[in-house]
N, CA and C of each residue as an Amber inpcrd file, in Angstrom:
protein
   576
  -3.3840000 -45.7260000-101.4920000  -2.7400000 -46.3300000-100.3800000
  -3.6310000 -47.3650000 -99.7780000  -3.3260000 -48.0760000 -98.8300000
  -3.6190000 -49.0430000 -98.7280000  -4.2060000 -48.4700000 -96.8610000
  -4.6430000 -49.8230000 -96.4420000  -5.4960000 -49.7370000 -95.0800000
  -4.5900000 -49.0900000 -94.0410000  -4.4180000 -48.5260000 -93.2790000
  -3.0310000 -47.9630000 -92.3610000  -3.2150000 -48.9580000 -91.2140000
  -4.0290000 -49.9760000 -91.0980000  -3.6730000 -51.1080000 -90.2990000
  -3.2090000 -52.1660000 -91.0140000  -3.2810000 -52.1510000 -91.6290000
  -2.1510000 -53.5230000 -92.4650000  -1.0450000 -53.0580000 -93.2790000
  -0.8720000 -51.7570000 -93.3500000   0.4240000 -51.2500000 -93.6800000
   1.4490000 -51.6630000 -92.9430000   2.2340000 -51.8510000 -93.8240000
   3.8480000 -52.3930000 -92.9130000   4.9820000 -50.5000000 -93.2030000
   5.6170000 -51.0510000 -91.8820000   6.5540000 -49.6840000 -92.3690000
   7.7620000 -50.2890000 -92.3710000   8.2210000 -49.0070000 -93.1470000
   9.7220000 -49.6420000 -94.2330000  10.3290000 -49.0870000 -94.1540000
  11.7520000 -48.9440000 -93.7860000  12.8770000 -48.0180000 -93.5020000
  13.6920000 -47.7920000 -94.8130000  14.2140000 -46.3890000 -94.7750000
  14.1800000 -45.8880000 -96.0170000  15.9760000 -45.9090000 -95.7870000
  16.4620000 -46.2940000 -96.9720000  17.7700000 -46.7990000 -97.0680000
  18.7960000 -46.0250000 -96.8430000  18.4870000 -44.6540000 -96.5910000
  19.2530000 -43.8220000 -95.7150000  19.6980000 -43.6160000 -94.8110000
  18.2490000 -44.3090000 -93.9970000  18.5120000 -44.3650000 -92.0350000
  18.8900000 -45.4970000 -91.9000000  19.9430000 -45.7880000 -91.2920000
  20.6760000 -46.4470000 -90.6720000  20.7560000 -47.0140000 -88.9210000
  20.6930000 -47.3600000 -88.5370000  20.4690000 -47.4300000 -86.5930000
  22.2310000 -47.7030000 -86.8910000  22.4970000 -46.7710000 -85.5820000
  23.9410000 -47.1360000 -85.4830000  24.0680000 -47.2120000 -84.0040000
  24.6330000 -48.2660000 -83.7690000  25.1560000 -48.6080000 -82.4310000
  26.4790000 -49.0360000 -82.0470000  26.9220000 -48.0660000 -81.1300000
  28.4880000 -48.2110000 -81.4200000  29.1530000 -48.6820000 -79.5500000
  29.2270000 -50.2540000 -80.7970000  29.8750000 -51.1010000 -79.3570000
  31.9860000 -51.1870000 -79.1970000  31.8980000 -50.8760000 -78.0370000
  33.0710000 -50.3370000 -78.1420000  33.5930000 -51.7650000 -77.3000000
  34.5330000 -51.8750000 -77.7430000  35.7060000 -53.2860000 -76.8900000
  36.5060000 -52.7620000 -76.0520000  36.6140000 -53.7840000 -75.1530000
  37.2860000 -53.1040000 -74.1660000  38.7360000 -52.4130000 -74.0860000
  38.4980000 -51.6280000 -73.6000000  39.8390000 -50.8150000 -73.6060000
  40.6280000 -50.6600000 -72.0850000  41.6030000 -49.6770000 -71.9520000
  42.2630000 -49.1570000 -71.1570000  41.5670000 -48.6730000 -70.4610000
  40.8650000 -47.9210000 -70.5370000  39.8790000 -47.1980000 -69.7170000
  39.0430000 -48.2710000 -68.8750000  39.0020000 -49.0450000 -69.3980000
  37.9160000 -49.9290000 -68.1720000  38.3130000 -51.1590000 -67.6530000
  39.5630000 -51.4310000 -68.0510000  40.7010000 -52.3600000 -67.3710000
  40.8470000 -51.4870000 -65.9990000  41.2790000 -50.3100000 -65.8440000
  41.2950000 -49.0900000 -65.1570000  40.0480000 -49.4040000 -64.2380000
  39.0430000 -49.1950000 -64.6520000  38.0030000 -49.2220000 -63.8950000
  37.8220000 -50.1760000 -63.1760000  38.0960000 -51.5030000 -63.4710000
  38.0970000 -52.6010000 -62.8980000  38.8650000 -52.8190000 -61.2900000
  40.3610000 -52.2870000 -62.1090000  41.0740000 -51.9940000 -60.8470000
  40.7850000 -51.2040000 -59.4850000  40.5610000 -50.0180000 -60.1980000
  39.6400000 -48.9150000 -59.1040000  38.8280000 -50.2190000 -58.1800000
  37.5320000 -50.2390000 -58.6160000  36.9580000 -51.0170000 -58.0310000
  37.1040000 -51.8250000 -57.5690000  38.5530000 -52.9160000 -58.0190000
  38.9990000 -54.0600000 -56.9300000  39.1930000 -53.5930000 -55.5260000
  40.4490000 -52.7120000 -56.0010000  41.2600000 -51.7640000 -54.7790000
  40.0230000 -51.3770000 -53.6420000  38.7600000 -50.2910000 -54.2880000
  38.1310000 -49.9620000 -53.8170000  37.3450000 -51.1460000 -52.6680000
  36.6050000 -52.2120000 -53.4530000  36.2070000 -53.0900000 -52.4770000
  37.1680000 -53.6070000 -51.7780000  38.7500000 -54.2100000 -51.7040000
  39.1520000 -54.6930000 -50.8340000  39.3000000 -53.7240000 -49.7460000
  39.7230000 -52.5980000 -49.8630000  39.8560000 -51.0780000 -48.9270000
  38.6340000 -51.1920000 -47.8650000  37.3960000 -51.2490000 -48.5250000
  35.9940000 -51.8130000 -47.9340000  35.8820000 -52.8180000 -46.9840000
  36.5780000 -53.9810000 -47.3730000  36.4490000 -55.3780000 -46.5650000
  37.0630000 -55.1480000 -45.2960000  38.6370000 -54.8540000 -46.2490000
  39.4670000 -54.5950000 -44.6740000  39.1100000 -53.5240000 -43.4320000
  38.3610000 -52.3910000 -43.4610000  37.8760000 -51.6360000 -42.8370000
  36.8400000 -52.6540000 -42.3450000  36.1890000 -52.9460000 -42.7190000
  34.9620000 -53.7670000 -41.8360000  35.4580000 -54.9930000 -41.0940000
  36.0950000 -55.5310000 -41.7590000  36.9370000 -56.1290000 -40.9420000
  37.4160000 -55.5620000 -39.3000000  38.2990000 -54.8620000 -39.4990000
  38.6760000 -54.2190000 -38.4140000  38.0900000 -53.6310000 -37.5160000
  36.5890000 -53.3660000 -38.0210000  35.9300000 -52.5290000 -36.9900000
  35.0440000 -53.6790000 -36.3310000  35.4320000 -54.9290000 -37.1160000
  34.6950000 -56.2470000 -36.3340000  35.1780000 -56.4790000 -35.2500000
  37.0550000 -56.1430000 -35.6150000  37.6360000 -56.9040000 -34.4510000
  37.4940000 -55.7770000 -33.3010000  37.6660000 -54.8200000 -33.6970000
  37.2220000 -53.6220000 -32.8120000  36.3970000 -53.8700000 -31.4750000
  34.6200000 -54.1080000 -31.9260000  34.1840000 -54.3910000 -31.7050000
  33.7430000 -55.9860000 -30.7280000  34.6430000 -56.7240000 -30.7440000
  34.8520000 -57.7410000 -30.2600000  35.4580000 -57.3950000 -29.1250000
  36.7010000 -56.9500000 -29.2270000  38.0260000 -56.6990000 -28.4040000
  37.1330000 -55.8810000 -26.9890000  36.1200000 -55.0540000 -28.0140000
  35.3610000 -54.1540000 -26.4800000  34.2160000 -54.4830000 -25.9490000
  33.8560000 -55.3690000 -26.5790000  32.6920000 -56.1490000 -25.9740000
  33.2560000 -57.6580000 -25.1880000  34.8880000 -58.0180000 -25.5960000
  35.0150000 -59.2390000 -24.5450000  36.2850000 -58.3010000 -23.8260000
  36.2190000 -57.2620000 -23.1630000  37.3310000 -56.3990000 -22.5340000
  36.8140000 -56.9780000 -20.8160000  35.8560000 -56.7890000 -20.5060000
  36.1450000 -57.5040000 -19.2080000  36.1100000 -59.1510000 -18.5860000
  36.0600000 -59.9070000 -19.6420000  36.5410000 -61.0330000 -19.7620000
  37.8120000 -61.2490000 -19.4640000  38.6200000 -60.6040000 -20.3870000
  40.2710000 -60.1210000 -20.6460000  40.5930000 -59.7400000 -19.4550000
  40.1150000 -58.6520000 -18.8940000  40.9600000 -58.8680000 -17.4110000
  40.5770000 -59.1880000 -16.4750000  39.3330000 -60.1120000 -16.4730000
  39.1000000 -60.9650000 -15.5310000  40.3120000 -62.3020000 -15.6190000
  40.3720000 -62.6180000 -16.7870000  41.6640000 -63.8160000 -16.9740000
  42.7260000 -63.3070000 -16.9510000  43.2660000 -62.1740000 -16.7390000
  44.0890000 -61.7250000 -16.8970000  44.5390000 -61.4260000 -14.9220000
  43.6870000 -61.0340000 -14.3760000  43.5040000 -60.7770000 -12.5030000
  43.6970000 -62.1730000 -12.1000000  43.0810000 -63.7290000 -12.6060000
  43.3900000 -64.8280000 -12.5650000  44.5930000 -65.3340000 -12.8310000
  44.9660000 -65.2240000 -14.0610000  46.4100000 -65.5640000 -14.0350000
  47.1930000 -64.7420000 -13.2350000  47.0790000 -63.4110000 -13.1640000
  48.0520000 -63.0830000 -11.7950000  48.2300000 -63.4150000 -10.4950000
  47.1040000 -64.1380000 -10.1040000  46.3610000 -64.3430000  -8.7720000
  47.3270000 -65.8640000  -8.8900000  47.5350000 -66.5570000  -9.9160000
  48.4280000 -67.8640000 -10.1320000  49.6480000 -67.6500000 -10.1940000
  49.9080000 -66.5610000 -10.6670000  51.4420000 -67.0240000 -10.6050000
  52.1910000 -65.9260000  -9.6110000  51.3510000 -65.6830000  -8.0480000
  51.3170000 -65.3790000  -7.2350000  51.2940000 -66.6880000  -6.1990000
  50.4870000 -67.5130000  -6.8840000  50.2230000 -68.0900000  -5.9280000
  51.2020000 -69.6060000  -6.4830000  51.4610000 -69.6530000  -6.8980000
  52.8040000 -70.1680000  -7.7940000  54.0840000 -69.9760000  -7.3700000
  54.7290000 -68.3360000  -6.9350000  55.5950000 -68.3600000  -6.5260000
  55.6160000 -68.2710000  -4.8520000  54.6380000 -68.8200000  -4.0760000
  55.0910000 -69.0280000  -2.7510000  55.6350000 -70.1980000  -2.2460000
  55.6640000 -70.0770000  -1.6340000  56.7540000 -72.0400000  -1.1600000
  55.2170000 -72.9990000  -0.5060000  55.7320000 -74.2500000  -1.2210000
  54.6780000 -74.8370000  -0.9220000  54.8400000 -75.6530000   1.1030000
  54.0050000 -75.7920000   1.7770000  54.0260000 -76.4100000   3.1980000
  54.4620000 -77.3480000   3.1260000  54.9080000 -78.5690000   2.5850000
  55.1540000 -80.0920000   2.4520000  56.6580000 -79.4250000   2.2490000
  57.0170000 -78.5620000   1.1180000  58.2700000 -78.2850000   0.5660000
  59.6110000 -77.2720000   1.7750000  59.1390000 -77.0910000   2.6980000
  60.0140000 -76.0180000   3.5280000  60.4800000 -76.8380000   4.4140000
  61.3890000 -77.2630000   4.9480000  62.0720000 -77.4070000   6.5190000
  61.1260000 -77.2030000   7.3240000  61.2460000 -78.0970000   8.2950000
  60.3150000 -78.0490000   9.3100000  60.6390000 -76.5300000  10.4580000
  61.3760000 -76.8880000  10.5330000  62.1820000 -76.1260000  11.6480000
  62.6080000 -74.5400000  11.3680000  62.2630000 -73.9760000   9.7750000
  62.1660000 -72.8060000   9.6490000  60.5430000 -72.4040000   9.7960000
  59.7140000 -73.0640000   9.8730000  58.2690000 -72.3260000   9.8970000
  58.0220000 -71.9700000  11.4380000  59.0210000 -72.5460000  12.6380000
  58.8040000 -72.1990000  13.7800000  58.9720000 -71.0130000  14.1880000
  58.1490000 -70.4600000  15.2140000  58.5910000 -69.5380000  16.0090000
  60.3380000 -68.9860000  16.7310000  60.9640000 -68.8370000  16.9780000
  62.0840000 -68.3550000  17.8830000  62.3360000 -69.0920000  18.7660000
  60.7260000 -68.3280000  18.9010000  60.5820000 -68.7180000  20.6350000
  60.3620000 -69.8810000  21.0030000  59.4130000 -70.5810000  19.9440000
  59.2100000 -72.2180000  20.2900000  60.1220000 -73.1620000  19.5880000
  61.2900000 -72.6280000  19.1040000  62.6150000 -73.3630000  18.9070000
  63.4880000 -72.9930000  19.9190000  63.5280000 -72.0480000  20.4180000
  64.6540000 -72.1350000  21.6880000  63.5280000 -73.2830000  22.6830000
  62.7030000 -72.8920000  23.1860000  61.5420000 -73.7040000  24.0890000
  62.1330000 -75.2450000  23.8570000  62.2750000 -75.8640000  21.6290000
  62.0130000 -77.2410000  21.9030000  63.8190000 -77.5120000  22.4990000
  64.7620000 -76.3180000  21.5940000  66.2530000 -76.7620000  22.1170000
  66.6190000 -77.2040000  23.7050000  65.8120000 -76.4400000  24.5120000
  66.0030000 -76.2710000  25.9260000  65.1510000 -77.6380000  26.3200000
  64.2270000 -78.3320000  26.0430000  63.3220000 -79.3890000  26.2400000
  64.0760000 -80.0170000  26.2630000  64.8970000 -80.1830000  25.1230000
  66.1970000 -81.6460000  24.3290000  67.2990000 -81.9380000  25.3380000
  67.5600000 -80.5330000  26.1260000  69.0050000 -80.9090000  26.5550000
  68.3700000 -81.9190000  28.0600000  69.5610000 -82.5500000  28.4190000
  68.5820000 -83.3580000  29.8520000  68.6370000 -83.3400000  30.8030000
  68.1550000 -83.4820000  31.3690000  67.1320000 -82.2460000  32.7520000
  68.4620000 -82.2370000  34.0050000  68.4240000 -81.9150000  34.9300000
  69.5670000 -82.1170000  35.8780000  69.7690000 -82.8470000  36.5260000
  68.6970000 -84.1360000  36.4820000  69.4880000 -85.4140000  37.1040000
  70.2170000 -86.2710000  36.0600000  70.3880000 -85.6720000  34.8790000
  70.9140000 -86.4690000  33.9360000  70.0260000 -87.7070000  32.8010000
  69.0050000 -87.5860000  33.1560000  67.8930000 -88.1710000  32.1420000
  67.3540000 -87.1370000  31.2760000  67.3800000 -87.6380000  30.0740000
  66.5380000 -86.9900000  28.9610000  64.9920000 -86.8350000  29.7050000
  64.5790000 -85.5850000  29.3970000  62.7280000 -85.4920000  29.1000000
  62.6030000 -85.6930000  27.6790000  61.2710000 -86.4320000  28.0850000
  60.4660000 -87.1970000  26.7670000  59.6170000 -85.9150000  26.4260000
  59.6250000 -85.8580000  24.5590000  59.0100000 -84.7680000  24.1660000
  58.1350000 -85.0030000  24.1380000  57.0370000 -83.2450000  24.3530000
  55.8060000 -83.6310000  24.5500000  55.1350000 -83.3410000  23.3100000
  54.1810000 -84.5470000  22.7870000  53.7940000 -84.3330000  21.6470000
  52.8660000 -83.0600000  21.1420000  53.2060000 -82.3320000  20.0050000
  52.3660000 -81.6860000  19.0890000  50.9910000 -81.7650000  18.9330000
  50.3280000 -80.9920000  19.2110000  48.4220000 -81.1220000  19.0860000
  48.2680000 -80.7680000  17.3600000  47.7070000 -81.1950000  16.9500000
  46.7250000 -80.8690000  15.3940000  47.5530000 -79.5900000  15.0630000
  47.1520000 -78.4740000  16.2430000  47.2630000 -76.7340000  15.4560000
  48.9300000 -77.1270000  15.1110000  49.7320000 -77.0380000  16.2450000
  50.9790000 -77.0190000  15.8350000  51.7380000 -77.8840000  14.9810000
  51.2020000 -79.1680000  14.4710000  51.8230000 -79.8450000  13.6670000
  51.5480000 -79.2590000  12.2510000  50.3540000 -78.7740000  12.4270000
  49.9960000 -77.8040000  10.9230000  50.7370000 -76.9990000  10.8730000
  50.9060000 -76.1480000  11.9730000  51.9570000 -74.9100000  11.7250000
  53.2980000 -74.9050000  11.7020000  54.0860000 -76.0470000  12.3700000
  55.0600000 -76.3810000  12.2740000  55.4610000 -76.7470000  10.3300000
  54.3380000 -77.7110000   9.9340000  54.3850000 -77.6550000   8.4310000
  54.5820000 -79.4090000   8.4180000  53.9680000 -80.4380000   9.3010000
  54.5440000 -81.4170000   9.6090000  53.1840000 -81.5630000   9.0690000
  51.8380000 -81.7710000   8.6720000  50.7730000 -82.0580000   8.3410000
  50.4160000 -80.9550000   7.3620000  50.3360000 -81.9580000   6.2310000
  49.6490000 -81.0930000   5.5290000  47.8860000 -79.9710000   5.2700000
  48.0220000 -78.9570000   4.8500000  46.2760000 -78.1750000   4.7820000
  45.9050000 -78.1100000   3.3880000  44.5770000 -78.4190000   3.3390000
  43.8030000 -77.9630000   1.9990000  44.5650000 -76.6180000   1.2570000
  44.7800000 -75.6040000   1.8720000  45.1610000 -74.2380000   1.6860000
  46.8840000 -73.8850000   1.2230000  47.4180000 -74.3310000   0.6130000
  48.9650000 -74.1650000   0.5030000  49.3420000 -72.8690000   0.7530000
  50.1140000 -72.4860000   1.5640000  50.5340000 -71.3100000   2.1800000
  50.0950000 -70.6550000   3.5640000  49.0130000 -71.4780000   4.2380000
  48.2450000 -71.1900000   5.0930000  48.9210000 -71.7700000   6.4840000
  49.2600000 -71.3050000   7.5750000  49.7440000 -71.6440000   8.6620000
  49.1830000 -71.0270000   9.8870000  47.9830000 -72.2190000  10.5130000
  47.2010000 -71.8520000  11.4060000  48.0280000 -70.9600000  12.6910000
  47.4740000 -70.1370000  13.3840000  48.4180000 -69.1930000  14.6690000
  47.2760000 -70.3940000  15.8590000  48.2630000 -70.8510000  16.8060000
  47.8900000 -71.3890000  17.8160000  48.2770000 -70.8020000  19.3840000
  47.4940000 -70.8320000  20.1590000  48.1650000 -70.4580000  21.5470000
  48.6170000 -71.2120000  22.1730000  48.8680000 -70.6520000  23.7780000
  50.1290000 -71.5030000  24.5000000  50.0350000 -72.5120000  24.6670000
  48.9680000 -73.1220000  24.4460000  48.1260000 -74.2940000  25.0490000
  48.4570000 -75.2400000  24.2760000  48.0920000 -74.8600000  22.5620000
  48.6780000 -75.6660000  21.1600000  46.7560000 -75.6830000  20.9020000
  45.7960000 -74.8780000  21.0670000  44.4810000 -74.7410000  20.7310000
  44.8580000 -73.8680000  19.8020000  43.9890000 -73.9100000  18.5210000
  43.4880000 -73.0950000  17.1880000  43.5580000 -71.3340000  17.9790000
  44.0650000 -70.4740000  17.3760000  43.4980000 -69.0930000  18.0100000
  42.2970000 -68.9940000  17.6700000  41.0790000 -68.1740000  17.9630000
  39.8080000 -68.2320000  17.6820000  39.5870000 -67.2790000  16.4260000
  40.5350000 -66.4340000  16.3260000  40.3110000 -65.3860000  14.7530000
  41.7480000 -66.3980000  13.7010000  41.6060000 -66.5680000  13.1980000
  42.7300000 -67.1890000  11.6830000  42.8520000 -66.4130000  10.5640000
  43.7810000 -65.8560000   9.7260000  43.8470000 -65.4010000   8.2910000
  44.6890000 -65.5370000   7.8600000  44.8080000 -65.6040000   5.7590000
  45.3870000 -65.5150000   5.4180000  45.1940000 -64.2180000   4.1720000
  45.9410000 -63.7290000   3.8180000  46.2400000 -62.5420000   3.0210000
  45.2160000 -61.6150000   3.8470000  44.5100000 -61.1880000   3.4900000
  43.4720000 -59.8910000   4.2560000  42.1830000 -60.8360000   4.3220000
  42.1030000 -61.7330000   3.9380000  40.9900000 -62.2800000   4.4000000
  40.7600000 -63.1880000   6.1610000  39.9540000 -63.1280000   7.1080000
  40.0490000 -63.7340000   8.3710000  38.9050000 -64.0440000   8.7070000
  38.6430000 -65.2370000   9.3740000  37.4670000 -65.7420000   9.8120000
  37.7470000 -66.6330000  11.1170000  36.6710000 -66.6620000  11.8330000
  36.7020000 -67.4290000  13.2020000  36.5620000 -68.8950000  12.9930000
  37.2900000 -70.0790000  14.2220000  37.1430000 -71.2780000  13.9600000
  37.0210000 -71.1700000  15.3970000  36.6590000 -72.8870000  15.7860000
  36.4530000 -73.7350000  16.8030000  38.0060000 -73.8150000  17.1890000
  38.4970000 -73.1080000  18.8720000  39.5960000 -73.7810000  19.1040000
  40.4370000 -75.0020000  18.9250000  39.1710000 -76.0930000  19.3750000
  39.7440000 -77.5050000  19.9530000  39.7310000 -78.0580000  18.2450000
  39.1720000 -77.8330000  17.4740000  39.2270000 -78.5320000  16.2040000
  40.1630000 -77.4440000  15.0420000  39.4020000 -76.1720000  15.0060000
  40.1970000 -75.2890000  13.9660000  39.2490000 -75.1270000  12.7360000
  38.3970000 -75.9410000  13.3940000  37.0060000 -76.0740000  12.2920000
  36.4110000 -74.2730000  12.0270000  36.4130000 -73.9360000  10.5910000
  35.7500000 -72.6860000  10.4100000  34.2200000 -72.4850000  10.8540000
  33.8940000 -71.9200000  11.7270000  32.4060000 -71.1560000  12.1440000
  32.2460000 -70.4430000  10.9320000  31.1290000 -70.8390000  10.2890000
  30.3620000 -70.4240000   9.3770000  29.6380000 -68.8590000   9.1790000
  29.7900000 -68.4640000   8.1780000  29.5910000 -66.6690000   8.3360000
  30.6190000 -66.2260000   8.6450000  31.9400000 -66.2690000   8.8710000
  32.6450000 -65.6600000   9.3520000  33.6230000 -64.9430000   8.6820000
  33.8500000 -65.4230000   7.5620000  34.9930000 -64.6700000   6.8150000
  34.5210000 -63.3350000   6.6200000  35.6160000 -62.2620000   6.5610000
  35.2860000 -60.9790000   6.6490000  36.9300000 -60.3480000   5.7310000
  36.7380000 -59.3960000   5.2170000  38.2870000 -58.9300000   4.7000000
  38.6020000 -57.7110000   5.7600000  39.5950000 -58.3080000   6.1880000
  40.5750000 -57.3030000   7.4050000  39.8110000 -58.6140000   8.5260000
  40.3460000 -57.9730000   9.8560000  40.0270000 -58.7800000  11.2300000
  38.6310000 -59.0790000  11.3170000  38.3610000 -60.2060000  11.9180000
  37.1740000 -61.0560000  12.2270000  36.7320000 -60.6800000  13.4050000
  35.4560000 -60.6840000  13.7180000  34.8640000 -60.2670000  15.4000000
  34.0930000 -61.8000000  15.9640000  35.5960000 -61.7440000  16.3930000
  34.9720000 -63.3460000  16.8030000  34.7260000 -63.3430000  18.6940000
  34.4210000 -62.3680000  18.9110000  34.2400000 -62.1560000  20.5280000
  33.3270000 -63.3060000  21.2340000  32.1880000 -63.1640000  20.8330000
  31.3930000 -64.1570000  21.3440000  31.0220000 -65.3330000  20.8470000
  31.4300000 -65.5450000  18.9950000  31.2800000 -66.7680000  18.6970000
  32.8170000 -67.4510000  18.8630000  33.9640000 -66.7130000  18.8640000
  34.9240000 -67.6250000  19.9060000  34.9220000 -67.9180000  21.0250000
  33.8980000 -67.5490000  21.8470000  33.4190000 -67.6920000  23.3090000
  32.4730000 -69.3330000  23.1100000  31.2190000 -69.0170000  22.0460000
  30.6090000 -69.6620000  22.1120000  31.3190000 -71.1370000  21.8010000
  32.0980000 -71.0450000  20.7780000  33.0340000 -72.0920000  20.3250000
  34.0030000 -72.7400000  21.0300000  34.5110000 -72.1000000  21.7840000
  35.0740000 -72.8570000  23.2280000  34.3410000 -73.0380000  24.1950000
  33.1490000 -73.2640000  24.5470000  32.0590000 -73.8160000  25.6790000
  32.4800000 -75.3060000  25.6660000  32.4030000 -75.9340000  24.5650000
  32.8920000 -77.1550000  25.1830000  34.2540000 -78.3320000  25.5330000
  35.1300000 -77.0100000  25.0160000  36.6150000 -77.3780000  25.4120000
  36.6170000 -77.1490000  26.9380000  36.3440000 -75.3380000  27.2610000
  35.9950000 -75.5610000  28.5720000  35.2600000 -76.3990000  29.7030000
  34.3740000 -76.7440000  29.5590000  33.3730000 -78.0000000  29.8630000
  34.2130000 -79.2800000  29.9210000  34.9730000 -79.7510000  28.8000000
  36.2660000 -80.9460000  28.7880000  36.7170000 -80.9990000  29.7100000
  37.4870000 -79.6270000  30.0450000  38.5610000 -78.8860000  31.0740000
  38.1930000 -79.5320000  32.2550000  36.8780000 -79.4000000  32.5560000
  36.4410000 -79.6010000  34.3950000  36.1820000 -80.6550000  34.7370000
């Protein structure tokens, strides 16, 4: 025999290597499917737990726009101040007051009407406000009342103007005791 490092080895014509490649069949057409089905089943679940996840992480967004748009089409369906009759936003009392003004006096001459101050032409609805729906309360005089609100919200103003005093808004009634005091010092002062 020869060196056993330079020997070559030689397969003896019996042994055979067999490798048995199989083509595709039914069986793994099958498999294929499985596995489509399977991953789309996959996607769509993750999917969904995306939107899931979204829906509850932008949930108070949602009804924050959602308290907004109600708050609009609230405020949508009230009648706008420019849009009403004058003569329904009045009082009763200060429509019988202007009827009885109109008729003429008992020597037979008309009285000349006496004009409207700021508060009441606002409230009458004859001047328009920043605020649509808002109709200042004035006293006998035709001065701003010193507490004002609308819906539950109220805050104090300056009689002679109607101008809001600052700090004041409050939800429910306003304590405007002494800064409506202070705020009429110089209407009173006018007065004398």
């Amino acid at each position: 025999m020869s060196d056993p490092d330079t020997q070559r080895l030689m397969r003896a014509p019996s042994q055979q290597t067999n490798v048995d490649v199989e083509t595709p069949s039914a069986r793994s057409g099958r498999a294929y499917k499985v596995a489509g089905i399977t991953l789309l089943a996959c996607v769509l679940i993750v999917g969904q737990a995306a939107i899931a996840y979204f829906l509850i992480s932008q949930r108070g967004d949602i009804k924050s726009l959602q308290e907004k748009n109600d708050e609009i089409r609230v405020q949508m369906g009230r009648p706008r101040s420019a849009a009403v009759p004058v003569r329904m936003q009045m009082p009763i009392n200060s429509l019988m007051t202007d009827l009885m003004d109109e008729e003429s006096s008992s020597d037979g001459t008309k009285k000349e009407p006496v004009p409207l101050t700021t508060c009441q032409q606002e409230r009458a609805g004859q001047k328009t406000l920043p605020v649509p729906g808002f109709y200042p309360k004035c006293d006998q005089n035709g001065l701003y009342k010193v507490e004002q609100c609308l819906n539950e919200e109220c805050w104090c103003v300056k009689p002679l103007t109607g101008e809001q005093i600052p700090g004041t808004v409050t939800r429910g009634p306003a304590s405007c005791g002494f800064t409506g005091v202070r705020a009429a010092l110089p209407v009173l002062k006018a007065a004398e």
